[in-house]
C-alpha positions as CSV (number, residue, x, y, z in Angstrom):
1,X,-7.9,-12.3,10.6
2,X,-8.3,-9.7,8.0
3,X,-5.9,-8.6,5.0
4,X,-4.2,-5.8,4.8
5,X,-5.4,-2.3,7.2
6,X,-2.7,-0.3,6.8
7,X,1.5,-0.2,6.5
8,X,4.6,2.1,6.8
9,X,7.6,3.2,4.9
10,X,10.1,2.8,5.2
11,X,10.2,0.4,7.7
12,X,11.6,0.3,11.0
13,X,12.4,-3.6,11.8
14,X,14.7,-3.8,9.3
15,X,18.0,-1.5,8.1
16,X,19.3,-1.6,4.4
17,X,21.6,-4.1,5.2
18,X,19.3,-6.8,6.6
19,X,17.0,-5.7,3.4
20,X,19.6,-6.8,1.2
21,X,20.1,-9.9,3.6
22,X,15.9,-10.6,2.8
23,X,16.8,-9.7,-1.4
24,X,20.1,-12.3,-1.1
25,X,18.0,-15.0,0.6
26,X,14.3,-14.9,-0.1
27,X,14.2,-13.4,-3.9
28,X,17.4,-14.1,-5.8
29,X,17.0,-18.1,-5.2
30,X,13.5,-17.6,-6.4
31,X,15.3,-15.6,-9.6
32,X,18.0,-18.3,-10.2
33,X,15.1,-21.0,-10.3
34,X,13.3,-19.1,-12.7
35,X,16.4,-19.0,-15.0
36,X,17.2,-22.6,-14.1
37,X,14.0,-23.6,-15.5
38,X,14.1,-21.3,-18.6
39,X,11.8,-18.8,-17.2
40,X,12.5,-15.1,-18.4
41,X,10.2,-13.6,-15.5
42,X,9.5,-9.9,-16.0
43,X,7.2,-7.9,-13.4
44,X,6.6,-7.6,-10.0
45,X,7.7,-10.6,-7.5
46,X,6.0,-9.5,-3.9
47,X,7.0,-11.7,-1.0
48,X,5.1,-11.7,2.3
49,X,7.7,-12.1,4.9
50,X,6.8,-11.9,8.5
51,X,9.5,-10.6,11.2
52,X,9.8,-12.0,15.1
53,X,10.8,-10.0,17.6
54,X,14.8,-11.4,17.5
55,X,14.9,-10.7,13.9
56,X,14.1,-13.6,12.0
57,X,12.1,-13.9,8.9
58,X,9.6,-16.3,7.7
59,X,8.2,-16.3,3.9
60,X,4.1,-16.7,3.7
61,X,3.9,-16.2,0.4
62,X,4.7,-15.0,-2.9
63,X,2.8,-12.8,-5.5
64,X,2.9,-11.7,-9.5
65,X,1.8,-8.2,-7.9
66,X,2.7,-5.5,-5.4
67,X,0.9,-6.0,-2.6
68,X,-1.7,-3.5,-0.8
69,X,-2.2,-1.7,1.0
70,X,2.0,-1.9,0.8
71,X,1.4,-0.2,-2.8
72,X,-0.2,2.8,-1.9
73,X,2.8,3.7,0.9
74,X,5.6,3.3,-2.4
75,X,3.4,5.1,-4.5
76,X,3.6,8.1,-2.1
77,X,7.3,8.0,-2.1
78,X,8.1,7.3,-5.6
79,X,9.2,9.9,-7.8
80,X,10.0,8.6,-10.8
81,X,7.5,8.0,-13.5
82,X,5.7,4.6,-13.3
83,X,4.4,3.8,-16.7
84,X,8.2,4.3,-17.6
85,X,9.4,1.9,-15.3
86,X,7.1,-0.7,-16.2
87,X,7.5,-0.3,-19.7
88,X,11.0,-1.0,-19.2
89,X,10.8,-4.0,-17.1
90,X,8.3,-5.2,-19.6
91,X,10.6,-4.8,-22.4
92,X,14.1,-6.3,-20.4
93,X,15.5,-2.7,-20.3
94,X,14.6,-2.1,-16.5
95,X,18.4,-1.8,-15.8
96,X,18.0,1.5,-17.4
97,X,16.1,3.0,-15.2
98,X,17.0,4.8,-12.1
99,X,14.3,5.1,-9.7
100,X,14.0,7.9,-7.4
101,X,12.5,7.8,-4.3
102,X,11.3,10.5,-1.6
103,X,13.5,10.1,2.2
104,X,9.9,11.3,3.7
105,X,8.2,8.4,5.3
106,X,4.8,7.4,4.3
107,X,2.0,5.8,5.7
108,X,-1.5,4.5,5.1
109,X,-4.8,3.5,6.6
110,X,-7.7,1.3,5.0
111,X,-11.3,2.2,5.8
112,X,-13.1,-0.7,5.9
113,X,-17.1,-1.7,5.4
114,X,-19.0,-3.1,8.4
115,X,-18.3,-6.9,8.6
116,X,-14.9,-7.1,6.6
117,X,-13.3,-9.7,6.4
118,X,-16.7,-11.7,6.5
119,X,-19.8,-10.8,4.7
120,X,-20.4,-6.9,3.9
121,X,-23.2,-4.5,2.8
122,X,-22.2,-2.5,-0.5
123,X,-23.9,1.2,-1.7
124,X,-23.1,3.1,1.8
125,X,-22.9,6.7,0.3
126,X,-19.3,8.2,0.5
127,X,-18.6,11.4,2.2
128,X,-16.2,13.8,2.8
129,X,-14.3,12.6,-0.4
130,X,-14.0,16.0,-2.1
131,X,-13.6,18.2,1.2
132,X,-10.9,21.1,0.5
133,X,-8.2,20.5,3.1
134,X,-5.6,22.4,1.6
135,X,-2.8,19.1,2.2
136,X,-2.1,19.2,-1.0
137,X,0.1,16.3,-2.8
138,X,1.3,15.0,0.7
139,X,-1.6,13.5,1.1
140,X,-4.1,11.0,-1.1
141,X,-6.9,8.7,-1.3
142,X,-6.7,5.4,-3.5
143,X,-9.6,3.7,-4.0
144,X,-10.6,0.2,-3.5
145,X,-13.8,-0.9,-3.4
146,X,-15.6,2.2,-4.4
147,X,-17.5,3.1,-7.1
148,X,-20.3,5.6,-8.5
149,X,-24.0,5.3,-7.7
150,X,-26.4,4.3,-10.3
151,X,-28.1,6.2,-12.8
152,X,-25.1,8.6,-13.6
153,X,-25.1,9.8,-10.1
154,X,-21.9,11.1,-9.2
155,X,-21.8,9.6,-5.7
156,X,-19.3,7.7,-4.7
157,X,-20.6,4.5,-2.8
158,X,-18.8,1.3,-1.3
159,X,-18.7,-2.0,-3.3
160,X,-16.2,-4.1,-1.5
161,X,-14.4,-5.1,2.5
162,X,-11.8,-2.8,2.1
163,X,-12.9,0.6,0.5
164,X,-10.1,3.4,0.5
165,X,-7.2,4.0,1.7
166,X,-5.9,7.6,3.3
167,X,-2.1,7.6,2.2
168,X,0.7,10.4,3.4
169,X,3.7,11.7,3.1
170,X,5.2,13.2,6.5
171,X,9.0,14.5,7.2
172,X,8.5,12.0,10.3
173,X,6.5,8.4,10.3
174,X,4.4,10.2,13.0
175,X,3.8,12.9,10.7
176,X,3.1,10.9,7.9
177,X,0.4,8.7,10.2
178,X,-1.3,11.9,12.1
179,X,-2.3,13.2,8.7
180,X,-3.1,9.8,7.2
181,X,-5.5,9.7,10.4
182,X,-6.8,13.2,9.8
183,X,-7.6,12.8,6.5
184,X,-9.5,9.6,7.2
185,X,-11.1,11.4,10.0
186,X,-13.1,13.5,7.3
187,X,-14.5,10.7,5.6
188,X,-17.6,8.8,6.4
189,X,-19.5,6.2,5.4
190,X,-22.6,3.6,7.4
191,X,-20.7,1.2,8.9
192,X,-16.8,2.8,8.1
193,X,-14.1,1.1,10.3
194,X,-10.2,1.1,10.3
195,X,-7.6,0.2,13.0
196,X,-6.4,2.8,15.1
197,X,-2.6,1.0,15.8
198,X,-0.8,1.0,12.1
199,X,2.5,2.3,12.4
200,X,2.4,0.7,16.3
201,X,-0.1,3.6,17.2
202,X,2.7,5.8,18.0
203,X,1.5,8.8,16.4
């Protein structure tokens, strides 16, 4: 079993209204027992929630963060300015902030060392990084376990399981994936893996 590869948005097994059905029964009970017990919770509350094939939900777990690789799919679609978000929620003012979001889907795929989730091999040198594709803003790499080879060197190396991520925006979700996919494809590294099926392999 292995953490996060890859993920999709917006999602497909559920509509707004059965969203809001997850918000009404999963996180505002969690909210009215933090105000219960006097807690005045500000930042993130992630919720791993799995879906069976008749449309039930089950909770796994909660977090204090946004998940990931679930992160790097909002960040593609989010146009509104973070830092200004967060500063409000940190300060009790998100209310006044309207956040803006892309209608493009978005989708991303984690490249993974060679033995992840068990034991891996850090300092592969990272290629294909700085390739000119011409995609432009569509599409992004977010970094994981990466980091720069010794001595000043300017290489980019592995130092983790799961290394990067190739995010994209697409004006279809199999848009978005092919050019996740494509970018990914120009990267290379000893021992680089990722799964070939996020989004259900439907690209």
């Amino acid at each position: 079993n292995t953490g996060g590869m890859g993920a999709i948005s917006p999602t497909p097994v559920y509509d707004d209204s059965q969203v809001s059905l997850i918000v009404e029964r999963v996180f505002a009970p969690v909210v009215k027992e933090f105000w219960s017990r006097g807690i005045e919770y500000r930042g993130f509350l992630y919720a791993g929630i799995m879906v069976d094939n008749a449309g039930a939900f089950k909770v796994l777990e909660f977090n204090c963060r946004l998940g990931d690789p679930e992160t790097e799919v909002l960040m593609m679609r989010l146009q509104s300015d973070l830092l200004q978000a967060t500063y409000a929620a940190a300060c009790g003012e998100l209310g006044s902030v309207d956040l803006r979001w892309s209608r493009e889907a978005a989708a991303c795929v984690v490249a993974c060392s060679k033995g992840y989730p068990g034991v891996v091999e850090d300092g592969k040198i990272i290629t294909g990084l700085n390739q000119p594709l011409g995609l432009g803003d569509d599409v992004q790499i977010f970094h994981s376990g990466t980091k720069f080879g010794a001595d000043g060197s300017d290489e980019v190396i592995t130092a983790g399981g799961r290394v990067l991520v190739a995010s994209a925006l697409g004006s279809t979700m199999n848009a978005a994936l092919g050019k996740a996919y494509d970018r990914l494809s120009k990267i290379s590294f000893e021992g680089m893996h990722y799964r070939r099926d996020i989004g259900g392999g439907c690209w």
